[in-house]
N, C-alpha and C positions, 0 to 999 in steps of 0.2 A: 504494500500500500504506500511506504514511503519514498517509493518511485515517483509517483503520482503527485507527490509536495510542491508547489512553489517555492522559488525563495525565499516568501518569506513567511510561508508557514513551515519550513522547513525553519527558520528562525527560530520560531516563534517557539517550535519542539525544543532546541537547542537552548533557547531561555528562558522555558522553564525549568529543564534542567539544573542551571544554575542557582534561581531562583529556590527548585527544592535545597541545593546545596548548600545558599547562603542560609536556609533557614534551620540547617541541619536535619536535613526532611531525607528518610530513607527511602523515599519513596516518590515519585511523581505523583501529584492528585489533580482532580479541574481546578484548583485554587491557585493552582502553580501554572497551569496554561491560562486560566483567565488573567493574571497579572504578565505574564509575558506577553498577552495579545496585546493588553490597555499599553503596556509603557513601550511598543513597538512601533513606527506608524505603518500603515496600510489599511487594508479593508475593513479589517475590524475594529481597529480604534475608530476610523474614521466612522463606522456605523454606531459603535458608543457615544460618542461627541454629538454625531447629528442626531442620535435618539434621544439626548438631553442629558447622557452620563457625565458628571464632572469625573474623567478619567481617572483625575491625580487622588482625587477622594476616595475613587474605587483602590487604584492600587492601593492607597495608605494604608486602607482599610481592611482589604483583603491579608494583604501581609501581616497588620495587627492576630487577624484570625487565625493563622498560618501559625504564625510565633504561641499562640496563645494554644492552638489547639495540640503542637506539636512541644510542649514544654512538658518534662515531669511535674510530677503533683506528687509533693513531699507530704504532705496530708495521707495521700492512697496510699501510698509507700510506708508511711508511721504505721498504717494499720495492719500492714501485713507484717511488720517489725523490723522493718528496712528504714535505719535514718541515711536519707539522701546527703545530708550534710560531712558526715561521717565519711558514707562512701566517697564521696567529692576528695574531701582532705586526703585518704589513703592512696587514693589512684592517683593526684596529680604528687604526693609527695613521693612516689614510684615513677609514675611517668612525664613527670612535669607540669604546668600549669595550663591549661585548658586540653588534659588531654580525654577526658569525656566528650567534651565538643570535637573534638577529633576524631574519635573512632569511626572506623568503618568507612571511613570517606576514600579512603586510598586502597591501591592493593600492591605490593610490593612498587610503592613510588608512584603508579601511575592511578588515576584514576578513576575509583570505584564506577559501574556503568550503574544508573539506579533505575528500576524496572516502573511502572504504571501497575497505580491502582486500577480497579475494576472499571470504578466512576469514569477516569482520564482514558483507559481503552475504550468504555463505552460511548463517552464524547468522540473519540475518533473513529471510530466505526459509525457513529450518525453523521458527523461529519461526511465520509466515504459516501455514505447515502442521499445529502444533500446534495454533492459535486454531480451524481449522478442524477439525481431530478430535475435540477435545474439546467443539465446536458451539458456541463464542462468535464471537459479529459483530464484536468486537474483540480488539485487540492488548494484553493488558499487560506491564507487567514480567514475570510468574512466565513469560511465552509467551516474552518473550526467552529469560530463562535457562534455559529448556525447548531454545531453539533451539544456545543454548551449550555444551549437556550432548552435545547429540546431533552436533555438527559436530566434524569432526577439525580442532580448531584450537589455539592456543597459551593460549586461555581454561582450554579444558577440560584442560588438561594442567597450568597453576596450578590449577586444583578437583582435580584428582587429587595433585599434590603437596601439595595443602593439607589431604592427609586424609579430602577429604571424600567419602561414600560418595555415588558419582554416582546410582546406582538410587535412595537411599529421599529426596536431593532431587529429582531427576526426580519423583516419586511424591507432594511435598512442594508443588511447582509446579505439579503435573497437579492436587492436589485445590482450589489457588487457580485455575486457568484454566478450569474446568467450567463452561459455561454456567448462568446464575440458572435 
């Protein structure tokens, strides 16, 4: 399928990546493609903005959630008898100072590959689906965030907290993903 990418929803895949990476995120999820669509420009931002998204609000905020949902909870950990604090001290006074936020990001030097959640597969395979109804041979950005809108995932749930009217961007991304 990733044949089929634009450049710049081949991007767009490429910085969410990071964006899981900067969040310490093991995983790719739609929170991590919807912030790499908004702070990219092409189709999809452009369909965010002219749907009345204040973009920079979404990303802020998405990343807030990202950080927030992807952080231990010392509280859940006390009750199974784990002090996270504790463990903090002993592994950086072993492996140095932020080496919990380290782990696992690398593999012998180079760079841990991090896989998709179900959600982030699921967005890209409606996606796939969009390109094809709308009769483009490709994938772009407005086709992701076509596939974002329409998956029940934690993406589309910040676009609805964030105000933004799912239908007239769907509508906004359908008229950038029309086949030339």
């Amino acid at each position: 399928m990733f044949e089929r990418f634009t450049k710049d929803a081949r991007s767009a895949v490429v910085d969410a990546q990071q964006v899981a990476r900067d969040a310490h995120s093991d995983q790719i999820d739609s929170r991590h493609l919807l912030v790499a669509l908004a702070e990219s420009a092409g189709p999809a931002r452009t369909a965010l903005a002219d749907g009345g998204v204040d973009t920079a609000a979404l990303v802020e905020g998405a990343r807030a959630r990202i950080a927030a949902g992807d952080a231990l909870d010392p509280a859940a950990l006390a009750a199974v008898g784990i002090d996270l604090d504790e463990v903090t001290r002993a592994t950086e006074a072993t492996f140095g100072e932020g080496a919990l936020a380290r782990a696992g990001r690398t593999v012998r030097g180079r760079r841990k590959h991090i896989p998709f959640t179900p959600d982030a597969k699921k967005s890209l395979e409606l996606a796939l689906r969009e390109a094809i109804r709308l009769g483009s041979k490709e994938i772009h950005g407005g086709h992701l965030l076509l596939g974002l809108t329409r998956a029940e995932s934690p993406a589309r749930g910040i676009l609805s907290d964030a105000g933004a009217d799912l239908d007239r961007v769907r509508h906004l991304a359908e008229g950038s993903g029309r086949a030339a």
